[in-house]
MIMI-137036 format. One record per residue (C-alpha): residue number from 1; y, x, z. Coordinates in steps of 0.25 Angstrom, whole numbers, plus 5000, padded with zeros to 4 digits. Last residue first. Example, Ala and Ser with C-alpha at 12.3 -4.5 7.8 and 13.67 -1.06 7.14 Angstrom:
2
num / c2 / c1 / c3
2 / 4996 / 5055 / 5029
1 / 4982 / 5049 / 5031
# end
This chain:
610
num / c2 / c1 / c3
610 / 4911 / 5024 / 5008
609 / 4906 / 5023 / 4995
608 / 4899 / 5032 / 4985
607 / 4896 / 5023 / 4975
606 / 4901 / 5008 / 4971
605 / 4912 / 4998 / 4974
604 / 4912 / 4987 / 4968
603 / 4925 / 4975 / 4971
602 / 4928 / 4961 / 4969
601 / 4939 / 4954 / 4966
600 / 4944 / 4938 / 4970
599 / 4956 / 4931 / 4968
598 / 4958 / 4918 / 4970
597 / 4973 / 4908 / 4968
596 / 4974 / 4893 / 4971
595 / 4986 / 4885 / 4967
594 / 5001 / 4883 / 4968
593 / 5002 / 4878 / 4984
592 / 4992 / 4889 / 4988
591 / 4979 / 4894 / 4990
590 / 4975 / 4909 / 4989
589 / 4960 / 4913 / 4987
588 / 4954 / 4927 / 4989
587 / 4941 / 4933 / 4985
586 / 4935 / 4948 / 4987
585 / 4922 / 4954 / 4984
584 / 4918 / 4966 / 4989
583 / 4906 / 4978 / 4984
582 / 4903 / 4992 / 4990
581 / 4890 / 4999 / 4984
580 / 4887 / 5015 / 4988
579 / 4886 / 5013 / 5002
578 / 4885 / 4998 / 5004
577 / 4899 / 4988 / 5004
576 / 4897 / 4973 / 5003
575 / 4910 / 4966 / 5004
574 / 4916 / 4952 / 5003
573 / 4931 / 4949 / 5005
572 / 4935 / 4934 / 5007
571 / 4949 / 4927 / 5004
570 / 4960 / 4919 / 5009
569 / 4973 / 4913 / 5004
568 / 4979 / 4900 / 5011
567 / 4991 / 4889 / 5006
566 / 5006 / 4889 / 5004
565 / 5017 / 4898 / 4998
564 / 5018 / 4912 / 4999
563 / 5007 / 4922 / 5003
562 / 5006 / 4936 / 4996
561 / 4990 / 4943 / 4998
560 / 4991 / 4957 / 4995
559 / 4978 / 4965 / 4995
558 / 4971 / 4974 / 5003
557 / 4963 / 4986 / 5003
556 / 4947 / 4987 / 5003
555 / 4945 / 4987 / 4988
554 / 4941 / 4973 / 4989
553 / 4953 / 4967 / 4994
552 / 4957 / 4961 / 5008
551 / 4968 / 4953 / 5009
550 / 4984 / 4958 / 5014
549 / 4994 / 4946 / 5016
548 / 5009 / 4945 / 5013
547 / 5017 / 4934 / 5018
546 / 5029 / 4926 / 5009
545 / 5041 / 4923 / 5015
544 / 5051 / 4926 / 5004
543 / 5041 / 4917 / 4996
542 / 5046 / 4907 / 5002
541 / 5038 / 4893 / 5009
540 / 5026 / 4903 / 5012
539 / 5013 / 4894 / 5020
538 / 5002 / 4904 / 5023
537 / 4987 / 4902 / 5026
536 / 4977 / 4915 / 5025
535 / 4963 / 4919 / 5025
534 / 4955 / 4929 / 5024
533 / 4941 / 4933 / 5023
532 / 4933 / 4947 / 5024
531 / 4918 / 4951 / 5023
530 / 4909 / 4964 / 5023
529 / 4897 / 4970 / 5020
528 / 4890 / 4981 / 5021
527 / 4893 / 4997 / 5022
526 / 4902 / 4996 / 5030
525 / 4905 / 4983 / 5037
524 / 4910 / 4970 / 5037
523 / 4918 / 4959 / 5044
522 / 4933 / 4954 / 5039
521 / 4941 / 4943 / 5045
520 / 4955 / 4937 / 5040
519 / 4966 / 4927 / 5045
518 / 4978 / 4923 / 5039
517 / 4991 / 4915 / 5044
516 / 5003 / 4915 / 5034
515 / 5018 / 4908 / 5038
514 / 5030 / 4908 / 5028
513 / 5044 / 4904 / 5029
512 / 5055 / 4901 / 5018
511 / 5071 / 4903 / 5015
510 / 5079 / 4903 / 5003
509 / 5087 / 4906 / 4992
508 / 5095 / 4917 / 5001
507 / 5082 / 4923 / 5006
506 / 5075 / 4921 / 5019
505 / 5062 / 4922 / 5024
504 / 5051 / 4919 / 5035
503 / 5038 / 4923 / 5038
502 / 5027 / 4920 / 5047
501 / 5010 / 4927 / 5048
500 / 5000 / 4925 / 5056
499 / 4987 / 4934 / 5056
498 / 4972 / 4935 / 5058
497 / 4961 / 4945 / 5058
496 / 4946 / 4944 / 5061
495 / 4938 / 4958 / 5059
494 / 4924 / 4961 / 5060
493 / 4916 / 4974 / 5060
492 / 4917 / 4974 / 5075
491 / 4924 / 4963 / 5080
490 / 4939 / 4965 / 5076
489 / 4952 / 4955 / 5078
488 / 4965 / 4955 / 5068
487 / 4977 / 4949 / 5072
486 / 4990 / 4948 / 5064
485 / 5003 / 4943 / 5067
484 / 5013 / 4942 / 5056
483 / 5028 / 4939 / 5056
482 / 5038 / 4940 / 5045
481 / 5053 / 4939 / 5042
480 / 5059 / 4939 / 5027
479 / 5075 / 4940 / 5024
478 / 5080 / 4940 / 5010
477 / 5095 / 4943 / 5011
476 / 5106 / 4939 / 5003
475 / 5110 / 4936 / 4988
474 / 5108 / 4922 / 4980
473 / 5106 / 4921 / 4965
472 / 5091 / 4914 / 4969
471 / 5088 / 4927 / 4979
470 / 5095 / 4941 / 4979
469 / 5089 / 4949 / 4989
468 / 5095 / 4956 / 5002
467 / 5084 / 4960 / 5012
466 / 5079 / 4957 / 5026
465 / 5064 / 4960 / 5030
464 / 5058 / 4956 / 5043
463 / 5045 / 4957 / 5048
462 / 5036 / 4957 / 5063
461 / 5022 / 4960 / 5063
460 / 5012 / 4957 / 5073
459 / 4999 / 4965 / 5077
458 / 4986 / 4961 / 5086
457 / 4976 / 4966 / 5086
456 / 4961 / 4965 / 5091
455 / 4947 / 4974 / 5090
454 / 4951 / 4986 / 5098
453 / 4958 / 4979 / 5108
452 / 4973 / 4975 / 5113
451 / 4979 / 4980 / 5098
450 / 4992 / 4977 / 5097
449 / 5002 / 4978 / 5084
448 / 5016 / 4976 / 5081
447 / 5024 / 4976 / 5071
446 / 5039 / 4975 / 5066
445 / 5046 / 4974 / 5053
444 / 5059 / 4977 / 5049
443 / 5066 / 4975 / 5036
442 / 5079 / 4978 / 5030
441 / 5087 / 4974 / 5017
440 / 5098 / 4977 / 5010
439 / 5103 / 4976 / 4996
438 / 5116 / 4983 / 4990
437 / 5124 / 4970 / 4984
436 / 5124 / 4967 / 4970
435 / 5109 / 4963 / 4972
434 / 5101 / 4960 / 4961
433 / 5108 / 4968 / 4951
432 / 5107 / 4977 / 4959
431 / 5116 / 4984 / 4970
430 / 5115 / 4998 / 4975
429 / 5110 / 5006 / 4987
428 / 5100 / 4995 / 4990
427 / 5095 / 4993 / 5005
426 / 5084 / 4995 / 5016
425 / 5084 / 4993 / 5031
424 / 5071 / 4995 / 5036
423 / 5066 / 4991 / 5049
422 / 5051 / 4995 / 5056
421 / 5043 / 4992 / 5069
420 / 5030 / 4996 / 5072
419 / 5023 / 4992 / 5086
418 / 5011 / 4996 / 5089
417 / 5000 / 4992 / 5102
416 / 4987 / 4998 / 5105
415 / 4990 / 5012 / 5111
414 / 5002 / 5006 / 5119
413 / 5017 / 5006 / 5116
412 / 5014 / 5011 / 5100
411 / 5027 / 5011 / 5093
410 / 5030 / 5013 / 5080
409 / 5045 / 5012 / 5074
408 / 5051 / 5011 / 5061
407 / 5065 / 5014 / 5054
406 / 5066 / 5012 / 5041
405 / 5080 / 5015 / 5032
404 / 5083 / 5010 / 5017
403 / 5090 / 5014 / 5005
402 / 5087 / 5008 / 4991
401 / 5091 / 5010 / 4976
400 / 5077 / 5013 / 4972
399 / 5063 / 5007 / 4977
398 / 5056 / 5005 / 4964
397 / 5052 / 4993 / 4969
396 / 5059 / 4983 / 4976
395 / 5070 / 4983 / 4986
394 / 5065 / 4986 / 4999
393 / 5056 / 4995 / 4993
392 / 5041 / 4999 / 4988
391 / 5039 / 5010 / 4981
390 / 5035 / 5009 / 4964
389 / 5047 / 5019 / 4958
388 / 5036 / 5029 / 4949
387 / 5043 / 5043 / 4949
386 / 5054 / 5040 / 4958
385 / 5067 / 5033 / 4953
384 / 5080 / 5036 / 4960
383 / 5091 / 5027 / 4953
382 / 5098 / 5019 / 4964
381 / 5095 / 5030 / 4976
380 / 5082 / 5027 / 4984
379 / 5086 / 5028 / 4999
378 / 5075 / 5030 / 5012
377 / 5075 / 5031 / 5026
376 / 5063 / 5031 / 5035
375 / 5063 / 5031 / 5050
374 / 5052 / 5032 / 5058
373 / 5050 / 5031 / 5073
372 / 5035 / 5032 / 5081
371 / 5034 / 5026 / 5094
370 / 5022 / 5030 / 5105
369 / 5023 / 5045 / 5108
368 / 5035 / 5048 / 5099
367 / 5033 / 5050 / 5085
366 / 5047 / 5050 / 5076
365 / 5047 / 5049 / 5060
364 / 5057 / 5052 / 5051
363 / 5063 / 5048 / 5039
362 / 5067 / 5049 / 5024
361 / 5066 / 5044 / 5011
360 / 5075 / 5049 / 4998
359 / 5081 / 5045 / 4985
358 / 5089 / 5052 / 4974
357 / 5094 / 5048 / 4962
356 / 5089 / 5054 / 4947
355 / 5079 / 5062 / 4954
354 / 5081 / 5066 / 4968
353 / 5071 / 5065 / 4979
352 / 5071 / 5066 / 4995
351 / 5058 / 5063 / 5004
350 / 5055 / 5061 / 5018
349 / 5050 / 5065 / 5031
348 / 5055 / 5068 / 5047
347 / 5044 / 5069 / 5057
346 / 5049 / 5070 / 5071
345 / 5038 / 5070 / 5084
344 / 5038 / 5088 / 5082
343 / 5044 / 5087 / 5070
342 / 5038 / 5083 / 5058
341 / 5044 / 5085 / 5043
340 / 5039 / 5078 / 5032
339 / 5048 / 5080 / 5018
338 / 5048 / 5074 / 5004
337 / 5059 / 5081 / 4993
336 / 5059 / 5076 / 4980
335 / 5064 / 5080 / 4966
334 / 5062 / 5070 / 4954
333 / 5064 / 5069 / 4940
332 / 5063 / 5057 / 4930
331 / 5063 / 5057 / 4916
330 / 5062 / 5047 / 4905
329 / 5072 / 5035 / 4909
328 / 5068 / 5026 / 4900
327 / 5080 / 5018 / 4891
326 / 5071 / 5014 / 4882
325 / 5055 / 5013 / 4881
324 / 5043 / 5021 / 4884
323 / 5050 / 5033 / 4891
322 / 5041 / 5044 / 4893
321 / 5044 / 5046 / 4906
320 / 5046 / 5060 / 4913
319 / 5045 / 5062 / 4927
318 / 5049 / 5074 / 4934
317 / 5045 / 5079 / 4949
316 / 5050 / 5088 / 4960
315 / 5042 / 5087 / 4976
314 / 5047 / 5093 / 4986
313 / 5039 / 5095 / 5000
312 / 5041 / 5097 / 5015
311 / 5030 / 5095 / 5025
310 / 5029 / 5094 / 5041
309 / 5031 / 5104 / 5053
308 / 5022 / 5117 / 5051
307 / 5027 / 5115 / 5036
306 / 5020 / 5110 / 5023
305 / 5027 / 5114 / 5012
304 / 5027 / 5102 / 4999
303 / 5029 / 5106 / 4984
302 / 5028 / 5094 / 4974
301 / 5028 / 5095 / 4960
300 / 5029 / 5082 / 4950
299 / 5027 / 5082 / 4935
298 / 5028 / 5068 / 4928
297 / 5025 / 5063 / 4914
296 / 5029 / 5048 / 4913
295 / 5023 / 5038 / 4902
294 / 5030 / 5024 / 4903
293 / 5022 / 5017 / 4892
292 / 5010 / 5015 / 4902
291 / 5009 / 4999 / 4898
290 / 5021 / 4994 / 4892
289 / 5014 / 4988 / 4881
288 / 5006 / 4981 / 4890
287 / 5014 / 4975 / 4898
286 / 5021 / 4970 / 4886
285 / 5011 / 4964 / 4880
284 / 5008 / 4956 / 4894
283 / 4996 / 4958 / 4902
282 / 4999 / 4972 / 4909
281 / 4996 / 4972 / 4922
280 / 4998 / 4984 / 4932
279 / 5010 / 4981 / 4940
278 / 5022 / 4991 / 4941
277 / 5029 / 4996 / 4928
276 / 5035 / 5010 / 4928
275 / 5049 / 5009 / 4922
274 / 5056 / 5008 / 4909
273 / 5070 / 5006 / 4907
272 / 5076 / 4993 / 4898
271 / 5087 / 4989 / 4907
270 / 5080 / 4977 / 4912
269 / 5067 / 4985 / 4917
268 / 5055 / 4990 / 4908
267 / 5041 / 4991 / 4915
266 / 5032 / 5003 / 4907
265 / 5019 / 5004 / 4913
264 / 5016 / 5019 / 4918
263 / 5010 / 5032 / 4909
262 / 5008 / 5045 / 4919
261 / 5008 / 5059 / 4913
260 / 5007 / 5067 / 4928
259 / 5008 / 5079 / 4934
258 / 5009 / 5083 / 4948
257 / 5011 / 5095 / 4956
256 / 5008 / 5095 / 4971
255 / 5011 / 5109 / 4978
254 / 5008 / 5112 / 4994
253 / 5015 / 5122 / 5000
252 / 5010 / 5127 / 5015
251 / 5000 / 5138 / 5010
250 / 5000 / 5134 / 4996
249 / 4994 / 5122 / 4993
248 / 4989 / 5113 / 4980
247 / 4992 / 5099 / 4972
246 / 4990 / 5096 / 4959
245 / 4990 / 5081 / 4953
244 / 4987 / 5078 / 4937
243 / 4991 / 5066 / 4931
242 / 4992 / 5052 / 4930
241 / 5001 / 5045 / 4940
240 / 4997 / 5033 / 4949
239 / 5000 / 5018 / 4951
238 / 5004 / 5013 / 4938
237 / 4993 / 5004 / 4937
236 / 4986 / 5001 / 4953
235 / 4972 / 5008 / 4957
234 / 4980 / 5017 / 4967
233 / 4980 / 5028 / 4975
232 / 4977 / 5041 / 4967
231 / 4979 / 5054 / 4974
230 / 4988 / 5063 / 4979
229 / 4989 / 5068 / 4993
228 / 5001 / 5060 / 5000
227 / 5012 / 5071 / 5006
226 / 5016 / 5067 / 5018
225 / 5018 / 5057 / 5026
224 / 5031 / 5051 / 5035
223 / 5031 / 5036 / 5037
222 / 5037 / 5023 / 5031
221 / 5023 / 5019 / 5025
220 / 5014 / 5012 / 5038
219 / 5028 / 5011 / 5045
218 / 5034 / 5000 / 5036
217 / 5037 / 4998 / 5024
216 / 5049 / 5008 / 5021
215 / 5049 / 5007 / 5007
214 / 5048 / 5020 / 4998
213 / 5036 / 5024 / 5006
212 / 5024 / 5016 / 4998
211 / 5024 / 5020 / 4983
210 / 5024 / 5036 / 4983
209 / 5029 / 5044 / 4974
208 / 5046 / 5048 / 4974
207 / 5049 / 5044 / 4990
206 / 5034 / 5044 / 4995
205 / 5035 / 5052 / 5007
204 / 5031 / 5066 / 5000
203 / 5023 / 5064 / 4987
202 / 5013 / 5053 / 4987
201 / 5007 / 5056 / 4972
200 / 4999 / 5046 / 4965
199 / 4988 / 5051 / 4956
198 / 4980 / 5049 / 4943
197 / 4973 / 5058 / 4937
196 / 4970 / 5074 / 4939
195 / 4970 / 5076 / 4954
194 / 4970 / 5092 / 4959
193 / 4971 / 5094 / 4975
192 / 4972 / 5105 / 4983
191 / 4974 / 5116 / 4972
190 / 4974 / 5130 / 4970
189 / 4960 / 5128 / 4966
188 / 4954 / 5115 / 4964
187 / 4947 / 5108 / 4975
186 / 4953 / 5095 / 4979
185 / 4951 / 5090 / 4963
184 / 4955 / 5074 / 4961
183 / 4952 / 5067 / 4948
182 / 4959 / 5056 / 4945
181 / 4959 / 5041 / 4939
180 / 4966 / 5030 / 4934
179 / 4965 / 5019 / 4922
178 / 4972 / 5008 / 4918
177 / 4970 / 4991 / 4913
176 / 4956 / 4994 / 4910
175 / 4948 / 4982 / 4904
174 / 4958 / 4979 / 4896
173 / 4968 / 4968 / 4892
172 / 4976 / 4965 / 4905
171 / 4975 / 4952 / 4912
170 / 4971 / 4956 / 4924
169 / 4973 / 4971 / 4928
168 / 4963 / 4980 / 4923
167 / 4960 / 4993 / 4932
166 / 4954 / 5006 / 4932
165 / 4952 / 5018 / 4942
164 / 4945 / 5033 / 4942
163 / 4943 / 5041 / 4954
162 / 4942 / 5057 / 4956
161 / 4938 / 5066 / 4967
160 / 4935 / 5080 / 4966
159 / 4931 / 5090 / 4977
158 / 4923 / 5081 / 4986
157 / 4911 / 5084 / 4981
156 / 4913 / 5076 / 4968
155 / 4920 / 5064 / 4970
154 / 4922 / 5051 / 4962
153 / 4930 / 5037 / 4961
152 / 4930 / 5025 / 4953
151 / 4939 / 5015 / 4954
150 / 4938 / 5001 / 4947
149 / 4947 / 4990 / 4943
148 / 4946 / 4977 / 4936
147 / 4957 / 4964 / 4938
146 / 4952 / 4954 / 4934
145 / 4960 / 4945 / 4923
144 / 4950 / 4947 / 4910
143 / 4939 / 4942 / 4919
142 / 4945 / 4928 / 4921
141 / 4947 / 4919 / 4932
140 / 4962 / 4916 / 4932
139 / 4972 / 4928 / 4936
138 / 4983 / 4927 / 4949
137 / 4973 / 4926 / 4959
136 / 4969 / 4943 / 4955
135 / 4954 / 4944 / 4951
134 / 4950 / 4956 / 4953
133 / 4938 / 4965 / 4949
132 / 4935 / 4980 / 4957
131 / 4924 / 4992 / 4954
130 / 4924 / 5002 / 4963
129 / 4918 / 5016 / 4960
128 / 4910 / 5027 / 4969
127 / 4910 / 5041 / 4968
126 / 4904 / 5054 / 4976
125 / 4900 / 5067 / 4973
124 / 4894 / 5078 / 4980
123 / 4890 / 5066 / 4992
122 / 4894 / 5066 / 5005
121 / 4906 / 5057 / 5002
120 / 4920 / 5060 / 5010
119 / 4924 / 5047 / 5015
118 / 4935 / 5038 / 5008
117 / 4946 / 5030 / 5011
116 / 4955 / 5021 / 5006
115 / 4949 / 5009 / 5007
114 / 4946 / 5011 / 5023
113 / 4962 / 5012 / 5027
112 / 4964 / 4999 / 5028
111 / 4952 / 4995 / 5036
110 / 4953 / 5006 / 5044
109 / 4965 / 5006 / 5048
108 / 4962 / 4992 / 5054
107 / 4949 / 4997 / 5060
106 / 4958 / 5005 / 5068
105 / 4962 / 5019 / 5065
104 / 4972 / 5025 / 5076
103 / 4963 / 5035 / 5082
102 / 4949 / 5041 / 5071
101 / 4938 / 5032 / 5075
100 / 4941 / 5023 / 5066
99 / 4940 / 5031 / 5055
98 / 4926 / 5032 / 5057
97 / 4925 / 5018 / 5047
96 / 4928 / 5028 / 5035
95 / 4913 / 5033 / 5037
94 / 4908 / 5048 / 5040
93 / 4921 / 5053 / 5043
92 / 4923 / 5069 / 5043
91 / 4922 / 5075 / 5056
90 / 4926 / 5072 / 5068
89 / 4936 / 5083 / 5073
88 / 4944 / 5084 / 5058
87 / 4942 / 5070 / 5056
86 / 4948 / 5066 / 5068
85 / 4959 / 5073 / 5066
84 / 4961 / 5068 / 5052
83 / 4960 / 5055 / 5054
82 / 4970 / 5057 / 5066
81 / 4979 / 5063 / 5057
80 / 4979 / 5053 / 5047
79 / 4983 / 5044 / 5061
78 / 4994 / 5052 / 5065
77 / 5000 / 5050 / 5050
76 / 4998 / 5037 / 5049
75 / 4987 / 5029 / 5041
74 / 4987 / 5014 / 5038
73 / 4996 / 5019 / 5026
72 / 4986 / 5025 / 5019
71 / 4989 / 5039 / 5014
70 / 4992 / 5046 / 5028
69 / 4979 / 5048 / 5025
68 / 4980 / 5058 / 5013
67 / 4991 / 5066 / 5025
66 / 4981 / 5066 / 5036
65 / 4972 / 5073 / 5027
64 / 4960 / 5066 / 5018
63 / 4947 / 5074 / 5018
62 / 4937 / 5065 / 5026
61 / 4943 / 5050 / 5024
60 / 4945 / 5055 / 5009
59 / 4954 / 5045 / 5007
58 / 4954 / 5035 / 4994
57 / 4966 / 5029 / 4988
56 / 4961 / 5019 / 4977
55 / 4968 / 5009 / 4981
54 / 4981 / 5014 / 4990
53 / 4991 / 5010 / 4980
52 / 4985 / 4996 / 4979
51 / 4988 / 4994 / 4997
50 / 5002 / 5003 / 4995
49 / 5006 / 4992 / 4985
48 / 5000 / 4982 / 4994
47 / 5008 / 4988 / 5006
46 / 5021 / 4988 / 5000
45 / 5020 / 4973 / 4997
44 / 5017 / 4970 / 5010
43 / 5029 / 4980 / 5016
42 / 5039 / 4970 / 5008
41 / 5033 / 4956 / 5016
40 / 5033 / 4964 / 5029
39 / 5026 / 4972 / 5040
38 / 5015 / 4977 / 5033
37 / 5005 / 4988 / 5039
36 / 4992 / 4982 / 5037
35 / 4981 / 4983 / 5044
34 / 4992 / 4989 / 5054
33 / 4983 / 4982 / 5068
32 / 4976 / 4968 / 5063
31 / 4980 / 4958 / 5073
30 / 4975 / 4952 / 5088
29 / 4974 / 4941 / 5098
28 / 4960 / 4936 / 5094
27 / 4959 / 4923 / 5099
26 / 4975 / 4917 / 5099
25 / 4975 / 4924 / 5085
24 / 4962 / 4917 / 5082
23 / 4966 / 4905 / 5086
22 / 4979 / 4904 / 5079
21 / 4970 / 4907 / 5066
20 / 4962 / 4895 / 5068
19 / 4974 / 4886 / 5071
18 / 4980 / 4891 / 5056
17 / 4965 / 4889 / 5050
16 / 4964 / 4875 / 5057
15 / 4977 / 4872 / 5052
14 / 4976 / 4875 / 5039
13 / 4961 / 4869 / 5036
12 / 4970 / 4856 / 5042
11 / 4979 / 4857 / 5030
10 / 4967 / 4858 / 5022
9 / 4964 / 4846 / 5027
8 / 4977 / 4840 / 5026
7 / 4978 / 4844 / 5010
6 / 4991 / 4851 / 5009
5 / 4985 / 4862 / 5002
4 / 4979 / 4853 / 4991
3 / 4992 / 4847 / 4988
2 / 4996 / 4860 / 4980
1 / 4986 / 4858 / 4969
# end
C-alpha cells in the first residue's frame, strides 16, 4: 500500500503541485493577516481547545459590551471599543458583514469571528436549531460510530434566552451520550443577569476558571481583560457547571454568586485519587462505570468595584466532592484576588489565590504610539489545584508545579505592517518522577505581517521552543524550530490562500525534519452558496517535527489537522445558506504511508438565522 505513493506519476503530480504553489507565491505576494494566531506546535494545541470552547458562544453583535467582545480572541480591547463606538454612532448592525466597516476588522476577522455572533432579531421570538453528523477518520463506516449533535436556541423579545445541546460520541451505547442547557433572564429585578443551567465562569484573568490564560500563548491570550459575562461556551463533555448564576450592581459594586451540583467522569491516577476525566468517549466498562461518579457541590461569591482608573474584585469559593472512591480528596477551598488597574498608558492586572498552596499571575501592559509592551509572570505552587485543573501549560495539563515569565512586544512602524514578538522561559519548582532534575524550557516566536493592498498579505512566522524531557531513558532537551509563510489573496467574495511551512527538532533519542505546503480558496456569499477546497503535501521524518493545520468545519470554526509522516490531505466545504434554511457538507481525505483515512459531516441549520 505504501509503494503507491512512490509511484513516478504521482511523484510528478507532486511536483507540478509543489511548482504551482511557488508560482503563486511569486504571483500573489501576500498571506493571511492573524487568521490564526499560532506561533508554535504548543500554541496549536491551545487554540483548538479554545476553537471547541468557543462552540456554541453566541454574541449579541447589537448588545454585547466591549468587555463580552473581548471574548474571542481575534478581538483586543481597542478594538471591542471600536465596535462599540461605532455602534453607539451608527446604529445597530443590520448584517454581521457591517463589521467591517468598524477600524481594524478585516475580512479575516471576520471570518473568525462570524460563528460566534448574532444580530438582534426583529421578531417577539426567535429560535433556530442545528442538526450535525460526523464521521471522524478514525471509525469505519457505520451509523453506530457518528458522532450526533444538535443545539437548539430560543429568545423571547430579547428578555430571555435559552439553548438546549446533545451529543453521542462514536462508539457509545445511546442515542444521547449528555445533555446541556440554560435559560437566561436579563430582566429580573435586583438582578442583571439570571442563568439557570449550565455555565462557565471566566472570573478575573483566568487563574482559578478559565481554560486559556494559564499559558502564556502568545499575545492573542496573554493580555489584560476583565471580568467574562457568563454563559455557556461549549458543546464538549465536562465543559461547564450545572447550576444557577446571579449577577447584579450597586452603584460601583457588582456581586456574582454561583451555585452548582455538578457530576464529572471519574479518572483515577497511580496513587489511587480520583480526578475529573478529560475526553468524552466512554466505550469500554470502565468508562462507563466511572461516568459522572465525581459529584461536587460548589458555592462561589464574587465582589468586584469599578474605579475611575480599572477594576478590583475578590472572589471566595468551596468545593465539595462526594468522593466516589478511596483515598479522595472531598473538599477544596479557594480565596482569590484578580485586579485591572490602568494608568494613564500603564495598565497593571492579575490574580492571587490561596487554597491548599498558593498560586498567582501577574503583569503589566505599556501603549506608546506604535509599540505595545507586556509582561506576564506566573507560578503555580506544587499542590494548588483549582476548581477544574484543564489550562494549558509548558508542562502538561493541570498546570501545577510551574513558574514562568513572558515578555511580548507589538509594533506597528506603518499603518499596514505588525510585528509581534514573544519569549517565555518556564520551569518546574520541583522534580518528578520523570525528571529528577527541575525542568526548564523557553520559547519564542516571532511574526510579521504586511499588507501592501486591501486584497494582499503577506505574513511570516518565526518559532523556537526548547525544553527538558525525558526521551528512551535519556534526559536533555527537546528543541523544536519552525517557519511558515503564508499568503492569502482576495477578489471580491473570493479568496486564494497558500503557505510554506519547515521544521526542525531535536531530542536526546533523535533528530528529524519536516516540510508542508498547502493551498486553499473559498468563494460564496450570504445568503447562497458557497465553496471551499484545500490541499496540502507534507513529508514528517519525526514526530517532534510534526506541523499543525487548521481546515474548515461545518459549524463555521476550524478544525485541527496534525501532519506527520508522508503523503497529502485535502478536502471540500459546500454550503447553501437562505434566510431560514442553512445547509454544509464537509469531506476530507488524508493519505499517507500506513493507509488512507476520510471523514466527512454534514450540518442543518434551521429558523431564524442570520
Amino acid at each position: 500500500m505504501g509503494d503507491i505513493f512512490f509511484h513516478p506519476a504521482l511523484y510528478g503530480l507532486k511536483r507540478l503541485f509543489t511548482t504551482a504553489l511557488i508560482f503563486v507565491f511569486a504571483a500573489i505576494g501576500t498571506a493571511s493577516a492573524r487568521e490564526y494566531p499560532v506561533a508554535d506546535p504548543e500554541d496549536a494545541r491551545a487554540y483548538q481547545a479554545l476553537l471547541e470552547d468557543l462552540e456554541g458562544l453566541r454574541l449579541d453583535l447589537n448588545r454585547a459590551a466591549a468587555e463580552d467582545l473581548q471574548a474571542l480572541p481575534w478581538l483586543s480591547a481597542q478594538t471591542a471599543r471600536q465596535i462599540e463606538t461605532y455602534r453607539n454612532r451608527a446604529g445597530p448592525f443590520r448584517r454581521i458583514d457591517d463589521l467591517l466597516r468598524v477600524p481594524g476588522i478585516s475580512p479575516e476577522i471576520l471570518d473568525a469571528v462570524r460563528p460566534y455572533l448574532s444580530i438582534s432579531a426583529r421578531h417577539r421570538i426567535s429560535g433556530q436549531t442545528r442538526w450535525r453528523l460526523t464521521r471522524p477518520p478514525e471509525h469505519p463506516e457505520r451509523w453506530s460510530q457518528l458522532r450526533i449533535a444538535q443545539r437548539t436556541e430560543i429568545g423571547i423579545a430579547n428578555r430571555i434566552a435559552g439553548a438546549f445541546l446533545t451529543e453521542r460520541d462514536p462508539g457509545e451505547t445511546g442515542l444521547v451520550d449528555f445533555w446541556s442547557g440554560y435559560i437566561a433572564a436579563s430582566r429580573v429585578p435586583g438582578t442583571t443577569r439570571l442563568l439557570l443551567g449550565d455555565f462557565r465562569p471566566g472570573f478575573g484573568q483566568g487563574l482559578i476558571f478559565s481554560r486559556q490564560t494559564r499559558a502564556s500563548t502568545g499575545l492573542a491570550w496573554a493580555r489584560p481583560r476583565r471580568t467574562h459575562r457568563i454563559g455557556y461556551r461549549s458543546s464538549t463533555e465536562n465543559g461547564a457547571l450545572r447550576g444557577l448564576f446571579a449577577e447584579g450592581r450597586i452603584r460601583r459594586l457588582t456581586w456574582a454568586l454561583l451555585l452548582s451540583r455538578t457530576a464529572w467522569d471519574a479518572a483515577v491516577d497511580e496513587a489511587g485519587h480520583a480526578r475529573v476525566r478529560e475526553g468524552g468517549q466512554h466505550v469500554t466498562r470502565t468508562q462507563r462505570d466511572r461516568k459522572d461518579a465525581l459529584k461536587e457541590q460548589l458555592t462561589a461569591l464574587r465582589l468586584s468595584c469599578n474605579l475611575p482608573f480599572g477594576e478590583i474584585a475578590t472572589t471566595a469559593l468551596q468545593a465539595a466532592f462526594t468522593p466516589p472512591l478511596a483515598r479522595t480528596s472531598p473538599n477544596h477551598r479557594l480565596l482569590g484576588i484578580d485586579w485591572n488597574l490602568r494608568l494613564h498608558r500603564l495598565t497593571l492586572f492579575g490574580e492571587a489565590a490561596g487554597g491548599q498552596d498558593r498560586a498567582w499571575v501577574a503583569g503589566s501592559t505599556v501603549q506608546f504610539k506604535n509599540l505595545r509592551l507586556l509582561t506576564l509572570a506566573r507560578r503555580y505552587g506544587p499542590r494548588f489545584q483549582t476548581l477544574r485543573s484543564a489550562a494549558t501549560s509548558a508542562y502538561g495539563t493541570p498546570p501545577q508545579n510551574e513558574w514562568g515569565l513572558f515578555v511580548g512586544a507589538v509594533w506597528k512602524p506603518r499603518r499596514k505592517t505588525r510585528i509581534e514578538a514573544g519569549l517565555d522561559r518556564h520551569g518546574r519548582i520541583r522534580h518528578t518522577d520523570q525528571l529528577p532534575l527541575p525542568g526548564r524550557g523557553e520559547r519564542f516566536s516571532l511574526s510579521c505581517t504586511h499588507r501592501p493592498f486591501r486584497s494582499l498579505t503577506l505574513r511570516l512566522v518565526l518559532g523556537s521552543q526548547r525544553k527538558t524531557v525525558r526521551a528512551s531513558g535519556q534526559i536533555g532537551p527537546r528543541i523544536r524550530r519552525r517557519a511558515q509563510i503564508r499568503l492569502t489573496r482576495r477578489w471580491g467574495r473570493a479568496r486564494l490562500r497558500a503557505w510554506v511551512e519547515g521544521t526542525r527538532a531535536a531530542s536526546p533519542s533523535r533528530r528529524g525534519h519536516g516540510r508542508a505546503a498547502g493551498i486553499g480558496f473559498n468563494i460564496g456569499r450570504r445568503p447562497g452558496p458557497e465553496l471551499a477546497l484545500w490541499a496540502a503535501l507534507f513529508h514528517i521524518t519525526a514526530y517532534d517535527a510534526r506541523v499543525y493545520t487548521f481546515e474548515p468545519d461545518v459549524w463555521g470554526g476550524s478544525r485541527l489537522q496534525v501532519l506527520t509522516g508522508q503523503g497529502q490531505t485535502g478536502g471540500l466545504r459546500l454550503g447553501w445558506g437562505g434566510r431560514h434554511t442553512r445547509l454544509k457538507l464537509r469531506y476530507s481525505l488524508k493519505r499517507t504511508q500506513t493507509g488512507v483515512a476520510s471523514s466527512w459531516a454534514v450540518q442543518v441549520e434551521l429558523g431564524t438565522l442570520k
